[in-house]
C-alpha positions, 0 to 999 in steps of 0.5 A: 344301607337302603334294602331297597336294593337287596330285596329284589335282587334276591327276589329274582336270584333263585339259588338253589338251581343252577343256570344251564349256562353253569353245566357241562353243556356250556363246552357243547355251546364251545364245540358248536360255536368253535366250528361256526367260526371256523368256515371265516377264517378258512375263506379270509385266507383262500386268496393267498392259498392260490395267489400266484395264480390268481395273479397270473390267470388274471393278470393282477398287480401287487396291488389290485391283489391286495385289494382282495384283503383292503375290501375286505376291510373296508366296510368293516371300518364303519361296520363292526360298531353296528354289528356290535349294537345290533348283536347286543339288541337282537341277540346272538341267536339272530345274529348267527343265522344272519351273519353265517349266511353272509359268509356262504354267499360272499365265498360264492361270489368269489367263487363265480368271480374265479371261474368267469374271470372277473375281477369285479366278482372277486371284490364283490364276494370278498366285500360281502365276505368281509361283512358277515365274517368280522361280524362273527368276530365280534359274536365270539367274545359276548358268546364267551362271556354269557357262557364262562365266567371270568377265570374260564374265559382265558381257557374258552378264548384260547380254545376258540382261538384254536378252532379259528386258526384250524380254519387257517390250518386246514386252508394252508394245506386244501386250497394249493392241493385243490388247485394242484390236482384240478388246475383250477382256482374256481374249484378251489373256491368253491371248496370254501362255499361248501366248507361255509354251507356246513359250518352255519349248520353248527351254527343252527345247533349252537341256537337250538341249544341256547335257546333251550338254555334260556327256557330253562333259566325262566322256567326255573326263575333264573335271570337271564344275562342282561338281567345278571349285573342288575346292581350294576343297571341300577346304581350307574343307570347302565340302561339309559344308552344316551350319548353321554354314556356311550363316550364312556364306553371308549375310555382310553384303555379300549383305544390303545388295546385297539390300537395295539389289536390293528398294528398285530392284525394290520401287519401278520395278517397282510404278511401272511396273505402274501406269504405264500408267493413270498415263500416261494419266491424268497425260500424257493419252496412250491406252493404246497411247501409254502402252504405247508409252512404257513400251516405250521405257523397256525398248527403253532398258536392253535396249540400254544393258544390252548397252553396260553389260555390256561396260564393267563386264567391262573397267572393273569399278565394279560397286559404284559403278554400283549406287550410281549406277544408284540416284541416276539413279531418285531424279532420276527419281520427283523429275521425276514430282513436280515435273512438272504435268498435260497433255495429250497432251504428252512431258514424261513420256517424259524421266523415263521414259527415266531409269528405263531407265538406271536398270534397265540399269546397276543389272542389269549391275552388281548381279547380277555382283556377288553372283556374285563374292561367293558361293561357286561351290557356293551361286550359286543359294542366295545369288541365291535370299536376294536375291530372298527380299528383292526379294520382300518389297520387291514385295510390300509396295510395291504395298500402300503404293502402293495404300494412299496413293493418292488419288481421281483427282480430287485432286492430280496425279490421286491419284498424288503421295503413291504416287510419294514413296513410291518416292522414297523407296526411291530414296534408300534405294537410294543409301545401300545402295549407298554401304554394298556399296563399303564392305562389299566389304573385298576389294574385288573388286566395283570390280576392273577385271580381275577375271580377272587378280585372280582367280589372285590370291585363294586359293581358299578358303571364305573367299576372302580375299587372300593375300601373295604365294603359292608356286610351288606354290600359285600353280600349283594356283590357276591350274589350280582358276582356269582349269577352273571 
C-alpha cells in the first residue's frame, strides 16, 4: 500500500498528549452548553403557559393562536439548512454569540407585543424567535459530536435532552404562576426575556473555554476537528463541497429519520402548545394544575432521557427505539380519544405520561442516530435538513389543528377531530421508523458497540464495511478513529 497516506497522518497526529476535548472539561462544556439551550425551550412554550388568556385579552381564534407556533416555523422551513452551513463555516463559537441574541430579542418582542396588545407584535417576536432558536437546535448536535466520542454521545445527548426539557419544566410551572399572582401576560413574558439574558451568558462561557481548548490542541500539535477525519477528506475528496456531492448528504436514510422527527415534533409539540386550556377544558383542572401535568410529562423524559441515553450507548437499537418511541405516542393521542370528559379528575395524566416516554426514548435515539449517519464534516447541514423537515411538520400541524377545531361546546369540548389528526401522524411516525431499520443497510444504527464497530468501517466518503482490511489500513484507521 501507497505510505503516502500514512506518513502525514502521523506527522500531525501527536500522541502522546491528549486533546482538551479528551478531559474532564469536556462535562463543563456540557454544563454550559446545557444552560445555553435551555432559555429556547422555555420561551418556545410561553404561549401555552398563558393561552387562555392570551385568547381572551386579545380575542384570538383557535386558529390566529396557533399562528403563534406555525411563524415560529415557518422561517425555519427554509432556515435551518443555512444555519447548518453557516455553523459548519464559521464555527459554533460565532454561531452561539449570534443566534443566543436572537432569542433574547425575539422573546422581547412578544414580550412588548403582550403588554400593548398587538398581535402584530406577538408574530413579530415569535418569528425572530424561531430563527435563533432552531439554529441552536441545529448548534447542540455538531457541540456533541466535537466534544464526545461515539459511545459517549448517547449518554451527552440524553443529558442535553434533559436540560432541554427542564427549560419546559420550569415553564409548565412559572409562567401560570407569574400571571396568577400579577394578572398580567406582558410580566409573564418578560420572565423569558431575562431567563434568555442570562442563559446567553452560559453561552459566552461555553466559548471562552473552547476557544482555550482549540489553543491548547495547537500549541501541543494536536489537530483540530475537521482536521480529525483527514483520511476521510482524502480519499473521498470530502473537501470539495460541489453540488454533486451535497445530493449525497440526503441519502434516503436521512429523509425518512426526517420524516419520522417532523410527524413526533409536528404532533407532541402542537399538542402540547394546546394542552394546557386543553386540560382545563377537557380535565376540569385550573390552570396551574394543568401546568403542573404538563410539567411532569417533561420532569418524565428529563429523567428517562438521562436512563435511555446510557442504555442506547451500551445496547444500541437506536432504530428500533425510534420505531417504538412512535408506537408509545399513537397509544397515547388513542387513550385521549377514548377518554370521557370530567372534572377535576387524573384520568388524563397516564396518557401524559406516555407522551413523556415518547419524547425520551424518541430523543436519545433519533438524534444520534443522524450523527452516525452523516459524515463528520456535514453534522451541522445533515441536522440543519432534519429540522427544515420538523419545521414543515410544525408548521402546518398547528394550521390543521386549529383549522378542525370545534366550538368548545361540541364533542370532547371541539378537541376530537384536532387529536385524530395527531394520531394519525403517530401511525405515520411508526411506519417511518420501520423504514430507517431497513434504510440503514450498514446497519450501524442497531450497533450495540458502536466504538468496537467503528474501526471496523473504512474511513470513507461512503462509509461503507470493508473485508477484513490490512495491517496498514487497520492502523491509519485506528489513528483517524481514535483522534476525531
Amino acid at each position: 500500500m501507497d505510505n503516502t497516506l500514512a506518513e502525514p497522518l502521523e506527522a500531525k497526529i501527536n500522541t502522546t498528549q491528549k486533546s482538551m476535548r479528551d478531559r474532564p472539561v469536556r462535562w463543563a462544556i456540557l454544563f454550559f452548553t446545557c444552560f445555553f439551550i435551555v432559555s429556547r425551550y422555555y420561551n418556545f412554550d410561553v404561549p401555552q403557559g398563558i393561552q387562555k388568556a392570551l385568547q381572551a385579552e386579545l380575542e384570538l381564534t383557535p386558529i390566529q393562536y396557533n399562528l403563534l407556533y406555525t411563524v415560529y416555523a415557518v422561517p425555519n422551513i427554509v432556515w435551518p439548512l443555512f444555519a447548518g452551513a453557516t455553523i459548519d463555516k464559521i464555527g459554533c463559537r460565532l454561531s452561539v454569540l449570534i443566534f443566543g441574541s436572537f432569542v433574547v430579542f425575539g422573546q422581547l418582542f412578544f414580550t412588548i407585543g403582550c403588554y400593548a396588545k398587538s398581535f402584530a407584535m406577538l408574530i413579530i417576536g415569535r418569528m425572530i424567535l424561531g430563527i435563533g432558536g432552531e439554529a441552536i437546535v441545529v448548534i447542540k448536535v455538531p457541540i456533541v459530536a466535537r466534544w464526545f466520542r461515539p459511545h459517549e454521545q448517547g449518554l451527552a445527548t440524553g443529558i442535553m435532552f434533559a436540560a432541554c426539557r427542564s427549560g419546559s419544566i420550569l415553564q409548565g410551572s412559572m409562567t401560570p404562576f407569574i400571571y396568577k399572582t400579577s394578572e398580567s401576560i406582558g410580566l409573564a413574558g418578560a420572565a423569558g426575556a431575562i431567563f434568555a439574558a442570562i442563559s446567553l451568558t452560559s453561552g459566552l462561557l461555553w466559548i471562552v473555554l473552547d476557544k482555550k481548548a482549540e489553543d491548547y490542541d495547537k500549541s501541543q500539535n494536536i489537530p483540530r476537528e475537521r482536521e480529525l477525519n483527514l483520511a476521510s477528506i482524502r480519499e473521498s475528496d470530502a473537501g470539495n463541497m460541489d453540488a454533486a456531492r451535497l445530493k449525497k448528504i440526503f441519502t434516503p436514510l436521512l429523509l425518512v429519520m426526517a420524516i419520522n422527527a417532523g410527524l413526533i415534533c409536528g404532533t407532541l409539540y402542537t399538542f402540547l402548545g394546546n394542552a394546557n386550556k386543553y386540560l382545563q377544558e377537557r380535565a376540569g383542572l385550573s390552570g396551574e394544575a394543568a401546568g403542573q401535568y404538563i410539567s411532569i410529562l417533561y420532569v418524565l423524559s428529563m429523567a428517562l432521557s438521562l436512563v435511555f441515553g446510557k442504555l442506547v450507548d451500551i445496547f444500541g437499537r437506536r432504530a428500533h427505539g425510534v420505531t417504538i418511541a412512535s408506537s408509545i405516542a399513537t397509544i397515547s393521542f388513542a387513550i385521549f380519544l377514548l377518554l370521557p370528559d370530567c372534572s377535576g379528575c387524573s384520568t388524563f395524566l397516564f396518557p401524559m405520561l406516555l407522551l413523556g416516554v415518547t419524547l425520551a426514548l424518541w430523543a436519545a435515539c433519533l438524534f444520534p442516530s443522524i450523527t452516525l449517519a452523516s459524515k463528520a464534516n456535514v453534522v451541522g447541514t445533515s441536522m440543519g435538513f432534519v429540522n427544515i423537515v420538523i419545521n414543515i411538520f410544525q408548521a402546518v400541524y398547528p394550521l390543521i389543528g386549529g383549522g378542525v377545531q370545534k366550538d368548545s361546546s361540541e364533542y370532547e369540548h371541539g378537541y376530537y377531530w384536532p387529536v385524530f389528526c395527531y394520531l394519525v401522524g403517530a401511525v405515520g411516525a411508526i411506519v417511518s421508523g420501520v423504514l430507517i431499520t431497513l434504510f440503514d443497510t450498514k446497519k450501524l444504527l442497531n450497533a450495540k458497540n458502536v466504538a468496537k464497530n467503528l474501526p471496523s468501517i473504512k474511513l470513507s466518503g461512503e462509509y461503507k464495511f470493508e473485508d477484513a482490511p490490512s495491517s496498514m489500513d487497520q492502523g491509519i484507521s485506528h489513528s483517524a478513529v481514535n483522534s476525531s
